[in-house]
MARMARDO-567152 format. One line per field, with one value per residue (C-alpha): residue number from 1; residue in three letters; x, y, z. Coordinates in Angstrom, 1 decimal. Layout:
BEGIN
n	[NUM,...]
res	[ALA,...]
px	[X,...]
py	[Y,...]
pz	[Z,...]
END
This chain:
BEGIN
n	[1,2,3,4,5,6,7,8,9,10,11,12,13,14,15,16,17,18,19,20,21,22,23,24,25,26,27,28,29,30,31,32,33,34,35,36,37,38,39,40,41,42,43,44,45,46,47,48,49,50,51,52,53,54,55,56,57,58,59,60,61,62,63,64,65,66,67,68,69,70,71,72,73,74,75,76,77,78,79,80,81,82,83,84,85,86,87,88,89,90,91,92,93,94]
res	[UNK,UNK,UNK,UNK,UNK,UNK,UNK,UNK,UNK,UNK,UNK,UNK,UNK,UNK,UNK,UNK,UNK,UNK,UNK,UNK,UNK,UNK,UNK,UNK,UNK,UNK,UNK,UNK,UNK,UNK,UNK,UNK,UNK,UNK,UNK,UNK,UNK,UNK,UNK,UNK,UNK,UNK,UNK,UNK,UNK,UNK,UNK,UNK,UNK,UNK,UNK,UNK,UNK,UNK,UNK,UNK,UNK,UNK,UNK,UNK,UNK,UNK,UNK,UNK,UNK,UNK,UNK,UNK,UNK,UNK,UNK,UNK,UNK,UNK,UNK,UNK,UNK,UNK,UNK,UNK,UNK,UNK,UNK,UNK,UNK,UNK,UNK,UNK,UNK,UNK,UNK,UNK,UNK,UNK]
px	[0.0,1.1,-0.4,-0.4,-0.1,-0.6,-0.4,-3.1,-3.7,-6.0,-7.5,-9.5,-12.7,-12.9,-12.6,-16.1,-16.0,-13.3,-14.4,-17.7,-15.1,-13.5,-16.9,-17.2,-13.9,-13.3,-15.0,-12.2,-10.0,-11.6,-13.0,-9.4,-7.7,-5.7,-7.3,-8.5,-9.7,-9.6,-10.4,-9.4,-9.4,-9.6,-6.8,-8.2,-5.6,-5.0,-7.8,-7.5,-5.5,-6.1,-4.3,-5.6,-5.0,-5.5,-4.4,-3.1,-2.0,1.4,2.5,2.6,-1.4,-0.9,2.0,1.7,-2.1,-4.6,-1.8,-2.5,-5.7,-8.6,-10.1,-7.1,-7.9,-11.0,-9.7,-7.2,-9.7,-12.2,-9.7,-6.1,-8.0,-8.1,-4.3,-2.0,0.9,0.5,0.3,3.6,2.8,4.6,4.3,4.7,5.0,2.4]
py	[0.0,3.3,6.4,9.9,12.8,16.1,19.9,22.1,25.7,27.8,31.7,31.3,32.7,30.1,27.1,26.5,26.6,24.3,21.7,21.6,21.2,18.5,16.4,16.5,15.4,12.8,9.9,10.6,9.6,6.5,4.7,4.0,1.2,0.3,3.4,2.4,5.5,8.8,11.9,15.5,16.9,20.9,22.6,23.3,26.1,27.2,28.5,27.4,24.6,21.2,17.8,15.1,11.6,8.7,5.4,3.6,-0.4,1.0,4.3,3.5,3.1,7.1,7.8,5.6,4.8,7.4,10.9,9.4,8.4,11.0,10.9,12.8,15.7,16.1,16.0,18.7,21.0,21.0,21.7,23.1,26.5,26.9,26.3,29.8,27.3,23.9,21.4,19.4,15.5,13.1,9.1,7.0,2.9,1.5]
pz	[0.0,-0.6,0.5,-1.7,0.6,-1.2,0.9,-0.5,-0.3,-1.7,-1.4,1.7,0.4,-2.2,0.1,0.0,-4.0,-3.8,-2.1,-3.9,-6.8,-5.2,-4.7,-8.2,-9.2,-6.4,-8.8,-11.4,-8.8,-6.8,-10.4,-10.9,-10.6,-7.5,-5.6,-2.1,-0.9,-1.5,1.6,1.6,5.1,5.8,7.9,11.2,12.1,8.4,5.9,2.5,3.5,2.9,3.4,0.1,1.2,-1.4,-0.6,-3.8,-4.3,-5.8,-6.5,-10.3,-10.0,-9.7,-11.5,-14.4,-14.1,-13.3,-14.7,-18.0,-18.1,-19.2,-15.8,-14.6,-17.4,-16.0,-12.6,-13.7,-15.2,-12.0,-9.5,-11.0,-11.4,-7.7,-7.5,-7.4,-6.1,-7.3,-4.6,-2.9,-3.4,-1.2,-0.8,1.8,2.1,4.3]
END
């Protein structure tokens, strides 16, 4: 298992937007294969921040897998627009 960790931030006043955003695009994301879950949790201390958490089989179910697929377009056009610093992605071995 490996787990995708991705630091989010965007303008505060368009969190709301955002996550609506995000509820639409999360399907792109868990239809794929090798995706066990997929959750984006809002910063508590931090507005506009967000911590995205998707658990994958392997990391080349992400990599190799859903970043070419045309899910991942669509993923990209619902949410990239929010970004004024693209978001750090980290994985880690579970």
């Amino acid at each position: 298992m490996v787990l995708e960790q991705v630091h989010i931030t965007v303008a505060p006043e368009r969190t709301s937007d955002y996550q609506q955003a995000f509820e639409q695009a999360r399907p792109q994301v868990q239809c794929q294969p090798g995706c066990k879950s997929c959750r984006l949790l809002p910063s508590l201390d931090h507005p506009g921040q967000f911590l995205l958490l998707i658990e994958w089989e392997t990391k080349a179910h992400h990599t190799k897998g859903f970043r070419t697929s045309p899910e991942y377009r669509e993923w990209s056009r619902l949410l990239h627009p929010f970004y004024d610093i693209f978001p750090t992605v980290n994985y880690f071995q579970g």
